[in-house]
C-alpha atoms as an extended CHARMM CRD file, in Angstrom:
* protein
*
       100  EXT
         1         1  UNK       CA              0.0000000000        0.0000000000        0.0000000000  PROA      1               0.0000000000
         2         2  UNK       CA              1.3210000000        3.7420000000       -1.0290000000  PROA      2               0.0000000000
         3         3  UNK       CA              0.3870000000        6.3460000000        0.8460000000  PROA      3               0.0000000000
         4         4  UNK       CA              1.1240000000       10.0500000000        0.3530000000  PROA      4               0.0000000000
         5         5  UNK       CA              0.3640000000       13.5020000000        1.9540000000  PROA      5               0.0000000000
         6         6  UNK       CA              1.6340000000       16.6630000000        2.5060000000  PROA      6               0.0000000000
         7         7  UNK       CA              3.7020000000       17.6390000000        5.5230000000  PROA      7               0.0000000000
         8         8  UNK       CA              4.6090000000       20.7640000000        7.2630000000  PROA      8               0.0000000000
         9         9  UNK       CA              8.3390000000       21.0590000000        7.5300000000  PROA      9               0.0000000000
        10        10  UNK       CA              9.1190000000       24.6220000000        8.9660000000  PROA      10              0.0000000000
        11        11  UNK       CA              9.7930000000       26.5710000000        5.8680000000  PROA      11              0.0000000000
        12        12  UNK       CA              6.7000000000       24.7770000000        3.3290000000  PROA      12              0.0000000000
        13        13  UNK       CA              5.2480000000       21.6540000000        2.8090000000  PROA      13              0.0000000000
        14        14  UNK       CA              7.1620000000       18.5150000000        1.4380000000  PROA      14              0.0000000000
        15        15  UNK       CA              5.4810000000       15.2300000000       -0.0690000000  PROA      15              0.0000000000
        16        16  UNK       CA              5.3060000000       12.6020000000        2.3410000000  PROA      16              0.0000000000
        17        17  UNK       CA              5.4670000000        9.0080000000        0.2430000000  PROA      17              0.0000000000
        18        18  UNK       CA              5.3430000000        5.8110000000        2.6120000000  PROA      18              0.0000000000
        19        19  UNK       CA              5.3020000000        1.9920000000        1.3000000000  PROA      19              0.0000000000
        20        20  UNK       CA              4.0820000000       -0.1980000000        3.7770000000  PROA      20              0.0000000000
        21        21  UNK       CA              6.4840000000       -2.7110000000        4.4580000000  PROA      21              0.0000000000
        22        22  UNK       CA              6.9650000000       -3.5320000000        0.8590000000  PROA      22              0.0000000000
        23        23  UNK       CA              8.8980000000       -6.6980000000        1.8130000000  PROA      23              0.0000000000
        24        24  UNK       CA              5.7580000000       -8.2530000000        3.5380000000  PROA      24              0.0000000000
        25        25  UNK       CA              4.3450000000       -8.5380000000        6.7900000000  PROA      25              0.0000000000
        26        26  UNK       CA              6.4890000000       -8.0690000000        9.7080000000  PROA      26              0.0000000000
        27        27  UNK       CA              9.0210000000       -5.9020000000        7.3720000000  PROA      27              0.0000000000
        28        28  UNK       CA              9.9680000000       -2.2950000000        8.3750000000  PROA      28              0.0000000000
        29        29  UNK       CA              7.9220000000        1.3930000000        6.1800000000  PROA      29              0.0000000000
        30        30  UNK       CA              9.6760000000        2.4960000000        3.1830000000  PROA      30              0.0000000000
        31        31  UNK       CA              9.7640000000        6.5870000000        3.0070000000  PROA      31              0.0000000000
        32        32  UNK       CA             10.8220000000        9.3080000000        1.7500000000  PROA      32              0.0000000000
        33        33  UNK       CA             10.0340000000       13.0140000000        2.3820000000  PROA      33              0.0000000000
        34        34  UNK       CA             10.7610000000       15.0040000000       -0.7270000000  PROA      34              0.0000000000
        35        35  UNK       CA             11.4550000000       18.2940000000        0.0210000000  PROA      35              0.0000000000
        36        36  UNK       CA             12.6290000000       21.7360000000       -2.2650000000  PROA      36              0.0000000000
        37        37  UNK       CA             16.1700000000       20.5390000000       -2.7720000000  PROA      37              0.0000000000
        38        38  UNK       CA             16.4640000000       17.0610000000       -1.0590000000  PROA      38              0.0000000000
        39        39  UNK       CA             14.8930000000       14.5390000000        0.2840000000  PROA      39              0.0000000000
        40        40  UNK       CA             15.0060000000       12.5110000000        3.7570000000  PROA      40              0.0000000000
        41        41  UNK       CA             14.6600000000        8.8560000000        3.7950000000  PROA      41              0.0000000000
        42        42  UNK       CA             14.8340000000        5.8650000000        5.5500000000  PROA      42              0.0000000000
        43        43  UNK       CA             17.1810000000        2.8210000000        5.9310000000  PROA      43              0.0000000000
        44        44  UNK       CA             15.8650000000        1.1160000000        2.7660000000  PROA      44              0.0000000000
        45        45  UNK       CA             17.4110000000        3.5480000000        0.4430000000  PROA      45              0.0000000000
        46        46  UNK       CA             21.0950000000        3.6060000000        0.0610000000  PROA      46              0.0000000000
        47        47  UNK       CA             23.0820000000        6.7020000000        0.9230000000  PROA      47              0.0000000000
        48        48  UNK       CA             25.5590000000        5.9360000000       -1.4190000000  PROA      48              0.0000000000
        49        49  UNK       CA             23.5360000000        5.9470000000       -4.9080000000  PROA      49              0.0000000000
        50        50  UNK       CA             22.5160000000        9.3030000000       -3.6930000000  PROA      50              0.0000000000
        51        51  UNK       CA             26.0370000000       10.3560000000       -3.5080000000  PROA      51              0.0000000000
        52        52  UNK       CA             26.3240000000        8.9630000000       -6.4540000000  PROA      52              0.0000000000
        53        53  UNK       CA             23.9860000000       10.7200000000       -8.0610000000  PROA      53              0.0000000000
        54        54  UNK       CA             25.0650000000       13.8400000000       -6.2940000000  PROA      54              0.0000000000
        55        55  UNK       CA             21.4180000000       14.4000000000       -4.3890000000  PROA      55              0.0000000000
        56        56  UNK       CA             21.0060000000       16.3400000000       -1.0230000000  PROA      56              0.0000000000
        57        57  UNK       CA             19.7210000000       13.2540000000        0.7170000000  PROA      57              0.0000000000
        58        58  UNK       CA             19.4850000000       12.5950000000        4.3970000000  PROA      58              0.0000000000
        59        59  UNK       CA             19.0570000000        9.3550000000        6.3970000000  PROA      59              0.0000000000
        60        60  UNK       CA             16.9760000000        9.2970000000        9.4790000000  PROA      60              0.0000000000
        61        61  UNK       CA             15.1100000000        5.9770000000       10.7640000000  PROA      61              0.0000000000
        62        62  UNK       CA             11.3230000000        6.0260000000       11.2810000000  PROA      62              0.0000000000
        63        63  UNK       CA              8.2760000000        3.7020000000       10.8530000000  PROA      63              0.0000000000
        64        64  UNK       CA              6.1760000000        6.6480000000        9.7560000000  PROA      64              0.0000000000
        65        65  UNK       CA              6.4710000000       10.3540000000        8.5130000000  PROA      65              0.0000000000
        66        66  UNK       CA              6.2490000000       11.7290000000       12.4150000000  PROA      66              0.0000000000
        67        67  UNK       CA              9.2360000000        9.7960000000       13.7780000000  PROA      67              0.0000000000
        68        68  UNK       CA             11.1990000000       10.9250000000       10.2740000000  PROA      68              0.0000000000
        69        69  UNK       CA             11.0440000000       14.2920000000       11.3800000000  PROA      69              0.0000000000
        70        70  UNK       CA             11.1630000000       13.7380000000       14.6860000000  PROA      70              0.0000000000
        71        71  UNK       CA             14.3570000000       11.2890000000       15.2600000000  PROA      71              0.0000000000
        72        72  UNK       CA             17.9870000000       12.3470000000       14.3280000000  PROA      72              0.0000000000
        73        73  UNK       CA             19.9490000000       12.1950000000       11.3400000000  PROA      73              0.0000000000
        74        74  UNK       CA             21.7640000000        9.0340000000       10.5340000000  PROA      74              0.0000000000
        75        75  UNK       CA             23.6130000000       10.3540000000        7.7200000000  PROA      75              0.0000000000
        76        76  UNK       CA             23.7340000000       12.4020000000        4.6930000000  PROA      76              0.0000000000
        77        77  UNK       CA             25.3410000000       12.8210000000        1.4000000000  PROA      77              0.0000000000
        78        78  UNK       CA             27.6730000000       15.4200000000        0.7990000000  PROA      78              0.0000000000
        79        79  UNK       CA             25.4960000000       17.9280000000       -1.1310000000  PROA      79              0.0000000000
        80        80  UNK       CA             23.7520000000       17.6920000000        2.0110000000  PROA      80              0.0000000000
        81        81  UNK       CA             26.2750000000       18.3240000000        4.7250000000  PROA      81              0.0000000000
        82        82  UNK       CA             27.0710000000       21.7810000000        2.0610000000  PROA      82              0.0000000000
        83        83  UNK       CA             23.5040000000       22.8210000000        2.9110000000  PROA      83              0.0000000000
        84        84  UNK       CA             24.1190000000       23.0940000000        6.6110000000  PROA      84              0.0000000000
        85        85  UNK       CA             22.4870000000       19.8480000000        7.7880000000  PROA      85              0.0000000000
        86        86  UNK       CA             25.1610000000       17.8560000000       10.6770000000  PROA      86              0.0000000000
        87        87  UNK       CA             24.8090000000       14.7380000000       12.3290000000  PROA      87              0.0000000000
        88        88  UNK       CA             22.5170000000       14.5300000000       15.4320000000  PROA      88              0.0000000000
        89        89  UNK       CA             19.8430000000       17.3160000000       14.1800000000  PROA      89              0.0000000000
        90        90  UNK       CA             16.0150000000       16.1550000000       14.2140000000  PROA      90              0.0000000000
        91        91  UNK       CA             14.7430000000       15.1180000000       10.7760000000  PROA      91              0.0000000000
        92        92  UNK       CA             12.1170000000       18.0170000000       11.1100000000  PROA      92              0.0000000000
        93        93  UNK       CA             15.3740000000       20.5800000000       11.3150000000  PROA      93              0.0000000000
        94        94  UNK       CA             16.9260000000       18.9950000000        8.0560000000  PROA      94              0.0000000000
        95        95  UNK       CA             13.8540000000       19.1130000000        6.2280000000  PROA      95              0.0000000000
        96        96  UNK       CA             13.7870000000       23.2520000000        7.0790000000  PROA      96              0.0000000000
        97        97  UNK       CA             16.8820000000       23.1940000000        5.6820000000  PROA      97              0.0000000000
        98        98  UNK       CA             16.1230000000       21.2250000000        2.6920000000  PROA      98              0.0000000000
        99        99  UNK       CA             13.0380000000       23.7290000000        1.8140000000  PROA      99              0.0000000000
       100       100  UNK       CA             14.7740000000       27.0090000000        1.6880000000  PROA      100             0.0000000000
């Protein structure tokens, strides 16, 4: 199941896409927040094909949209850490970041 919606994040809203547990029952949310110039996501998606592809992309764990913004940063690409966004901040603060 997909879901969608639209969530505040401090400076606008950013689209909210969850798959639940796309692996099957018992298996951990897919998401991503996609924000102005970035994105946050979970530990599905790899950090280092968004390097790759040189994408602002942050990594904070989460089994739905509120913990995303509400638990720390795991990690981020580089693009990312040049925006401003450091280890330790609340996904909620990176996404502000991400929507200037």
């Amino acid at each position: 199941m997909l879901i969608t919606d639209m969530i505040d994040t401090g400076n606008g809203s950013s689209q909210g896409i969850m798959m639940k547990c796309p692996g099957g029952e018992g298996h951990p949310n897919m998401i991503v927040i996609q924000c102005k110039r970035g994105y946050l996501m979970c530990g599905y998606l790899n950090l280092e094909a968004a390097e790759k592809f040189k994408d602002a992309a942050v990594l904070v764990g989460g089994a739905d949209f509120d913990e995303v913004l509400g638990n720390p940063v795991k990690g981020m690409t580089t693009a990312a850490r040049e925006l401003g966004i450091t280890d330790g901040m609340t996904g909620y603060d990176a996404a502000a970041i991400l929507n200037r």
